[in-house]
N, C-alpha and C positions, 0 to 999 in steps of 0.2 A: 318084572315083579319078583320072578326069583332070585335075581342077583342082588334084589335091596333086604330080602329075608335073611340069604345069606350073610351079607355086610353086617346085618344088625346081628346077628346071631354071634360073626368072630366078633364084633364090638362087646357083644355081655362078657364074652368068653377073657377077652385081653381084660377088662375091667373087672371082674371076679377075682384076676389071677395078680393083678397090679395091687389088689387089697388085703394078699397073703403078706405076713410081716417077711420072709425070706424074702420073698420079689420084692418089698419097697428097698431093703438094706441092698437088696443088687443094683437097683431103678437109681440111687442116692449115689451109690459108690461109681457107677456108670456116670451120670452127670457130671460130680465132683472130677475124675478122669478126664471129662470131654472138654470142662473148665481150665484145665490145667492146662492142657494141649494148644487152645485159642490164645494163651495166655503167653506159651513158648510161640507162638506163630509172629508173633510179634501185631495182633490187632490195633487196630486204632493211632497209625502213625501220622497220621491226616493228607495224604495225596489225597488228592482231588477234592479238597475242601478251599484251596482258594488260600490269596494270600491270607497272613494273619496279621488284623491291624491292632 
């Protein structure tokens, strides 16, 4: 019981703080970065999809 008080409590706590405009422009600039990287990784080359007819 205490450890779901706990959870909910950092849950308000990170959602409070996710709704500060500073932390969205970090939250945005962070994603756009993590896009970028998936994108050098070279995603989506199709192994293991089988031939293509």
């Amino acid at each position: 019981m205490l450890r779901k008080v706990l959870a909910s409590g950092l849950a308000a706590k990170v959602i409070q703080e996710a709704r500060k405009p500073q932390n969205q422009a970090k939250i945005k600039e962070f994603i756009a970065k993590m896009g970028e990287q998936n994108k050098k990784q070279g995603g989506g080359r199709g192994y293991g999809r089988g031939p293509v007819r």
